[in-house]
C-alpha positions in Angstrom: 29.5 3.1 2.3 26.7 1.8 4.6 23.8 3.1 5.5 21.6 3.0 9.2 18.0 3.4 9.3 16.3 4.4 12.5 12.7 4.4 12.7 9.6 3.4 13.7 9.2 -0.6 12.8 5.7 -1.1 11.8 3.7 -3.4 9.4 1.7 -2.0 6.9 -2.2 -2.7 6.5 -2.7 -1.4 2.9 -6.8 -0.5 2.5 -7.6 0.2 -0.7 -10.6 2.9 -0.5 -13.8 3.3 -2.9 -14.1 6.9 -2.1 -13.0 9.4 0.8 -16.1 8.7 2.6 -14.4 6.4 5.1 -12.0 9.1 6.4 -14.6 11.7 6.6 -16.4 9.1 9.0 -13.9 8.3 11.0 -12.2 11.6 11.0 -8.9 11.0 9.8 -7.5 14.4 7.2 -7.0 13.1 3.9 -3.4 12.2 3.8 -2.4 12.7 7.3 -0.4 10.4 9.8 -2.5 10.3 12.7 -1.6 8.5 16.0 -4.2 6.2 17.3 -4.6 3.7 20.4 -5.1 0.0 19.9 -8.7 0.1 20.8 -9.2 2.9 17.7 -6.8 1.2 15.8 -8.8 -2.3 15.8 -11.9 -0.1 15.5 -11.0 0.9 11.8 -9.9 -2.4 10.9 -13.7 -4.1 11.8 -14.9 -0.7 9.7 -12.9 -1.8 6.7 -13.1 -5.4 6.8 -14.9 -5.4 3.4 -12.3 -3.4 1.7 -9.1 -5.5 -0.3 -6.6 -5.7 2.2 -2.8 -6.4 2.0 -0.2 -6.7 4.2 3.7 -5.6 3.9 6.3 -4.5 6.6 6.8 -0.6 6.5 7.4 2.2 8.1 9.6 5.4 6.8 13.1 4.7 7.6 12.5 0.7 7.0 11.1 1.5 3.3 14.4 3.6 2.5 16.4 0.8 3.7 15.2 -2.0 2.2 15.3 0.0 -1.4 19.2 0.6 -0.7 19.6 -2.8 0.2 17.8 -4.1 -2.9 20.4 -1.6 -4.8 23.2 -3.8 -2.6 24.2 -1.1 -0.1 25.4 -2.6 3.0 22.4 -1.4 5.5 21.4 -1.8 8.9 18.4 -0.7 10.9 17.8 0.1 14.6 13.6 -0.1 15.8 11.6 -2.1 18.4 8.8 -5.3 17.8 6.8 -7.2 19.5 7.5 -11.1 19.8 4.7 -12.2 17.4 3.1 -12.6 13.9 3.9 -9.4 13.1 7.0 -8.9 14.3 8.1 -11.9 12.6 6.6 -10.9 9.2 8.7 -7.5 9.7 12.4 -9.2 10.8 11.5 -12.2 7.9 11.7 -8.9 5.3 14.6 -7.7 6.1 17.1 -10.8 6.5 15.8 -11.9 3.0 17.0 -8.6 1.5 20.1 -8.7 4.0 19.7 -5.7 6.3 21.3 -5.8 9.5 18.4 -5.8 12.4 19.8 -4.2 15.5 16.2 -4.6 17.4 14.9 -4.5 21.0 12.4 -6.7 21.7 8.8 -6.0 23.7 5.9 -7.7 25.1 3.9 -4.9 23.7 2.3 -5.8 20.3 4.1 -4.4 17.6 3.8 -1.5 15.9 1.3 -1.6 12.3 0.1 1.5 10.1 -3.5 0.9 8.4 -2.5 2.9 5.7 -6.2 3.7 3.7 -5.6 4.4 -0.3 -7.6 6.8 -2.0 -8.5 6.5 -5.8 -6.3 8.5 -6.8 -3.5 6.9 -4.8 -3.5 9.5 -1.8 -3.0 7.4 1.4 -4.0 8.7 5.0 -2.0 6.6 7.7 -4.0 5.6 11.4 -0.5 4.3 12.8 -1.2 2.1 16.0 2.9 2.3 17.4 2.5 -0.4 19.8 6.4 -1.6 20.4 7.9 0.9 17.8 7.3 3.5 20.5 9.4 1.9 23.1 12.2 2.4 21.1 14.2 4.9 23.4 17.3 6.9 23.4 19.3 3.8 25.4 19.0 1.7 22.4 21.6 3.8 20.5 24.7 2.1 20.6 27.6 3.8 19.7 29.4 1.0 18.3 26.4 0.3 16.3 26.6 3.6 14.9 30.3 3.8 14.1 29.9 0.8 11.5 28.3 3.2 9.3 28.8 6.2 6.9 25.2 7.5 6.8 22.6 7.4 9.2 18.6 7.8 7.7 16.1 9.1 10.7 12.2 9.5 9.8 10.4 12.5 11.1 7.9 10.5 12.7 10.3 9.6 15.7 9.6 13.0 16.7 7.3 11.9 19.2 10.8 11.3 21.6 13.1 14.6 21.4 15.8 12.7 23.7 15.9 9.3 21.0 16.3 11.8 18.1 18.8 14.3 19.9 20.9 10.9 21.3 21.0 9.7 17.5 22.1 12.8 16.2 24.5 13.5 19.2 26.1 9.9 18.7 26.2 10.0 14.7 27.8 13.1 14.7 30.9 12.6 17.6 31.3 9.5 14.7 31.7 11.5 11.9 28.2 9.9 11.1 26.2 11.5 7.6 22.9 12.8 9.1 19.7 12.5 7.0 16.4 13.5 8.2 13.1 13.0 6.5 10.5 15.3 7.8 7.6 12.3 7.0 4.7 14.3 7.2 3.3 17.6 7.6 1.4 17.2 10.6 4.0 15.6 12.5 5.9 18.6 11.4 3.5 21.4 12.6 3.4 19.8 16.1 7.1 19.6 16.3 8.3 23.1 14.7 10.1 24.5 17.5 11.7 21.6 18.5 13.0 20.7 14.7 14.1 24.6 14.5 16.0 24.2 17.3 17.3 20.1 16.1 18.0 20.9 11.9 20.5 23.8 12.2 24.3 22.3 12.4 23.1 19.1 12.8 21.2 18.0 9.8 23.3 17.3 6.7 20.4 16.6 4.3 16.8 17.2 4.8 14.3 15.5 2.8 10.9 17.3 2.7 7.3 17.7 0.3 5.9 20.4 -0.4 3.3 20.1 2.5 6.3 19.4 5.0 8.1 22.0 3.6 5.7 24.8 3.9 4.5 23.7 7.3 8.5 24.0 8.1 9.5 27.3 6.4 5.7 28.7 5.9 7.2 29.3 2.3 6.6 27.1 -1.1 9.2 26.0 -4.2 12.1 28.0 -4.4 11.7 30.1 -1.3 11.1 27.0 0.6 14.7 25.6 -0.6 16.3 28.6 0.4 15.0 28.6 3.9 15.8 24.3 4.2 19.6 25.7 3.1 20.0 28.1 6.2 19.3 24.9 8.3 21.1 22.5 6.4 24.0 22.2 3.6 21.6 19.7 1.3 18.1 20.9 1.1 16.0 18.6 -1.0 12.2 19.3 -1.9 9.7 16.3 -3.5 7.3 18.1 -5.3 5.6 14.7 -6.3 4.1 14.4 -10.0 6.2 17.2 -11.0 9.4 16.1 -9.5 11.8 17.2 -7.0 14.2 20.0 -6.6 17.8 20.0 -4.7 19.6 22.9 -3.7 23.3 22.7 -2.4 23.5 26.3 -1.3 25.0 27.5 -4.8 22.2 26.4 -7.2 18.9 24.8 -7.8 19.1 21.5 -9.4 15.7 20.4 -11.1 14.7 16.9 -11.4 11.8 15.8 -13.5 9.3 13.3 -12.0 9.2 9.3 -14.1 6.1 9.3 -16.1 3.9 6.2 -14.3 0.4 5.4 -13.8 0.2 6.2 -9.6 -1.6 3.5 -7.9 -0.7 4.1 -4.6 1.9 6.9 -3.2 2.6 5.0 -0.4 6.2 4.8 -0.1 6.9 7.0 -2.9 9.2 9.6 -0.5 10.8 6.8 1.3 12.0 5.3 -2.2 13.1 8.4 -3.7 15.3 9.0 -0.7 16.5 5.5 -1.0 17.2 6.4 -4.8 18.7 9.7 -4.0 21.1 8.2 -1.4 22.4 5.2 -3.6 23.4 8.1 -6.0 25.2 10.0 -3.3 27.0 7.1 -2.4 28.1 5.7 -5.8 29.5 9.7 -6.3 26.5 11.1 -8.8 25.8 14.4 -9.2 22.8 16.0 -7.9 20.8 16.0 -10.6 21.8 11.7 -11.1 20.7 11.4 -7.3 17.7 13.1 -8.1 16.8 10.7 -11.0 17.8 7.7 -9.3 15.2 9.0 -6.6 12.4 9.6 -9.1 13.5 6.2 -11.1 12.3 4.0 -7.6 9.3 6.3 -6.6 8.0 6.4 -9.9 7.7 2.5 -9.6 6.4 2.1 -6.3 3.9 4.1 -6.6 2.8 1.4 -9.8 1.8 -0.9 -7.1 -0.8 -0.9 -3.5 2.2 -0.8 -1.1 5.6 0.2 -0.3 7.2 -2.7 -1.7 8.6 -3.0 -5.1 7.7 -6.3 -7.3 10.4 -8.6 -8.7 8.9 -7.3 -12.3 9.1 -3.5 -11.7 12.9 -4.0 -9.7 13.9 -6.1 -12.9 13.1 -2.8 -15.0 14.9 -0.3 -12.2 18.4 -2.3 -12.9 17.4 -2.1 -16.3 17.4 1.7 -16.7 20.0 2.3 -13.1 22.5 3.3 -15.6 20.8 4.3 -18.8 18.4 7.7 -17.5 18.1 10.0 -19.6 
């Protein structure tokens, strides 16, 4: 089976923060997504210029995609660059892991998310879109989409109802899986009516945190699961540290959570959907999905990034088929 990503196609600025002073300062909710302009976006990266700094290409949909395609899934991925540095960097990453790029170029600057890292490995996102938001509903090709089995959508497309409904529309006249991650909770409070009137019939699986979740369903756990499954026939809820939890409409599968040292959550959703997809695909049952999901988060989330070292992906193939 293969496996499309649509998203927003950004390069990550990973800050790594002394304290939560910064975000007080600059007004930015401990681990939030907020949407900012160039001019605020090149504000905060003077502030932090004193702060260790690394660079890696990102954004929701892109991080799920390159983990399948480090699994070997066949992948592809739809989005919208820039023609420079950074678009470069972001294309570079995905033809050395072999994903398909179906991208529209811009003479906008592309798209990066200063994502800042809090000690205890919270991150809080400024996300300057820059080309990524000129991706529009035109660029979905229908004979793009009919070369694949699944198709992955982030949440934080939301900002363009017709893109979302013309991906969903399209995926769905092809007999297309639909996967939607909600991304993040504010992004989900300022969209609920329009994702209570998109999930319902449309959505096959729905990938939410606890935070999402309850700004989706205003319920938590088991009640929020319940609420996902009148939407949606595969409900599942990441309930970080402690795991995740799956619900098919007959029962609640529990997953427990790897046991790892968290550096850094970034990524750590994106991963365990890649995870729980490469399960789905090689014919697990839930509760495999699940673990394959908490076997890649729990080692992203070892390292400042969304990116997996050589090291830790050595020690994933290692275990892929010995979990317990």
């Amino acid at each position: 089976m293969k496996v499309l990503g649509i998203g927003n196609a950004l390069v990550d600025i990973m800050i790594t923060l002394p304290d939560d002073d910064f975000l007080v300062q600059h007004q930015l909710p401990r681990g939030s997504m907020q949407l900012v302009d160039k001019d605020r976006s090149d504000r905060i990266m003077k502030s932090v210029s004193g702060f260790p700094t690394t660079i890696a290409s990102g954004g929701s949909a892109a991080n799920t995609i390159n983990g399948l395609a480090r699994l070997g899934v066949e992948t592809g991925f739809i989005g919208s660059l820039g023609k420079d540095e950074l678009g470069n960097h972001f294309i570079n990453d995905f033809l050395k892991n072999e994903v398909i790029p179906h991208i529209s170029y811009s003479e906008s600057h592309s798209g990066k998310a200063i994502a800042m890292v809090s000690p205890d490995g919270e991150r809080t996102f400024a996300t300057y879109l820059g080309a990524a938001i000129e991706l529009n509903a035109s660029h979905i090709d229908e004979a793009v989409m009919s070369e694949y089995n699944i198709v992955h959508i982030e949440g934080y497309l939301l900002q363009n109802y017709a893109l979302i409904e013309e991906a969903i529309t399209k995926a769905m006249g092809k007999g297309v899986i639909v996967s939607l991650d909600l991304a993040s909770y504010n992004v989900v409070e300022q969209h609920i009516d329009f994702l209570k009137r998109l999930i319902p019939g449309r959505v096959d699986i729905l990938f939410a945190n606890e935070e999402e979740a309850l700004a989706l369903t205003g319920a938590t756990e088991e009640e929020a699961l319940k609420s996902m499954a009148k939407m949606v026939p595969l409900s599942v809820l990441k309930t970080g540290a402690r795991g995740s939890m799956i619900f098919d409409r007959k029962e609640i599968t529990y997953v427990n959570a790897l046991p790892s040292e968290c550096k850094d959550t970034t990524g750590a959703g994106d991963l365990y959907a890649a995870g729980f997809l490469y399960g789905m695909i090689m014919g697990e049952s839930l509760a495999e999905c699940g673990r394959y999901g908490s076997l890649l988060s729990g080692h992203v989330i070892r390292e400042i990034g969304a990116k997996i070292s050589e090291s830790n992906w050595k020690n994933i193939f290692n275990q892929l088929y010995h979990i317990e």
